[in-house]
C-alpha positions as CSV (number, residue, x, y, z in Angstrom):
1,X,41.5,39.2,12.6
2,X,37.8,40.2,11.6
3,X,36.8,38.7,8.6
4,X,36.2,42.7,7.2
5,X,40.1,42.9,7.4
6,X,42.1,45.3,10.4
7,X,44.4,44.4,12.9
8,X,44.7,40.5,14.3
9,X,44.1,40.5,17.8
10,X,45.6,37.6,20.6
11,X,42.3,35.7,21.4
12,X,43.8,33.4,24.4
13,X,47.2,33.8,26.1
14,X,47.1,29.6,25.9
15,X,49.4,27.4,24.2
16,X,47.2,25.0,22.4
17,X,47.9,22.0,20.5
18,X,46.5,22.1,17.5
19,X,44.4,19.2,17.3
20,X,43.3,20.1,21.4
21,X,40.9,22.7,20.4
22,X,37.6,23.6,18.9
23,X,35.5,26.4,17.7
24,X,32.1,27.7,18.2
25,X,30.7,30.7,16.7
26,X,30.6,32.2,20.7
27,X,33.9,31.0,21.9
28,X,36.2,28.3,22.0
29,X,36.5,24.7,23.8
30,X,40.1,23.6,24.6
31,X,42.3,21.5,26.5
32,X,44.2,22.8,29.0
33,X,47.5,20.7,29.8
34,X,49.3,22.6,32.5
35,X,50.0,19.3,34.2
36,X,50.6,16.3,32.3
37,X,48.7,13.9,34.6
38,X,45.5,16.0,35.3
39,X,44.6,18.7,32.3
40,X,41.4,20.3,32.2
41,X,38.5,21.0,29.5
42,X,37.7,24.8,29.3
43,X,35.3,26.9,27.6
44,X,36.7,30.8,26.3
45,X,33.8,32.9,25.9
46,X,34.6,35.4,23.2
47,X,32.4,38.2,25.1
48,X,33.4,37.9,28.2
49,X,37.2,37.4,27.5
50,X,37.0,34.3,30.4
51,X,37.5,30.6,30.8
52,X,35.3,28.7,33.0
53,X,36.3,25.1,33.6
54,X,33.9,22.5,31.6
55,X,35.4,19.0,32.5
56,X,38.4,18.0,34.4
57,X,40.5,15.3,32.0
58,X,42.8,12.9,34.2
59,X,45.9,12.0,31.4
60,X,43.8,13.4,27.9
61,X,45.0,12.4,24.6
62,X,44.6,13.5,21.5
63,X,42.2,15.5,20.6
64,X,39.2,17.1,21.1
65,X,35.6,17.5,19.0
66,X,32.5,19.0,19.4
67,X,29.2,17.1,17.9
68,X,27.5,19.6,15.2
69,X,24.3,19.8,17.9
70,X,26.8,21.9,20.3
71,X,25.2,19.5,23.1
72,X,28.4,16.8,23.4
73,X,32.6,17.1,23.3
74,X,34.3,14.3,22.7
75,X,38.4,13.7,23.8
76,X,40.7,10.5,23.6
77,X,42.0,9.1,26.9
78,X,44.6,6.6,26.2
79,X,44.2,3.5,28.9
80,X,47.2,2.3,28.9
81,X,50.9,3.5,28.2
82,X,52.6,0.6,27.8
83,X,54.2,-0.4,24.7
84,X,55.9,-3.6,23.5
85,X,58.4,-4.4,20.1
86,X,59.0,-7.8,19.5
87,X,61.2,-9.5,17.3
88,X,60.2,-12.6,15.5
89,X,62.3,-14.8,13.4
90,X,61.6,-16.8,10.6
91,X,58.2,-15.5,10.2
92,X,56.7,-16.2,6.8
């Protein structure tokens, strides 16, 4: 929606997370997970209406920010996906 006030308009036909995403005044940086195993980094350029693939992302995590100098994105890539719960007794 312009900041003037009208209609809202669809920006990008993209489901995004919303901590996978982040906005410049020309357009907008984003993850895009169509696959879970191999996402990509894309740029939508507000005048141009069109993506144009920044960085390819094997397994992203959460996440994505861009430093204030426009220059550097940074995303979270977990290493490893293993988990362990263990149980122990008399503890004190």
């Amino acid at each position: 929606m312009p900041l003037s006030g009208g209609e809202e308009e669809r920006v990008l036909d993209q489901p995004l997370a919303w901590f996978n995403w982040a906005l410049i005044p020309s357009g907008i940086y984003f993850i895009n997970e169509a696959d879970a195993q191999r996402a990509t980094i894309e740029f939508f350029d507000f005048a141009s209406r069109k993506s144009t693939l920044v960085q390819v992302a094997d397994k992203p995590g959460v996440g994505l920010a861009l430093a204030p100098d426009g220059k550097s994105l940074l995303y979270s890539r977990p290493e490893s996906e293993d988990y362990e719960v263990m149980l122990v007794k008399n503890f004190h």
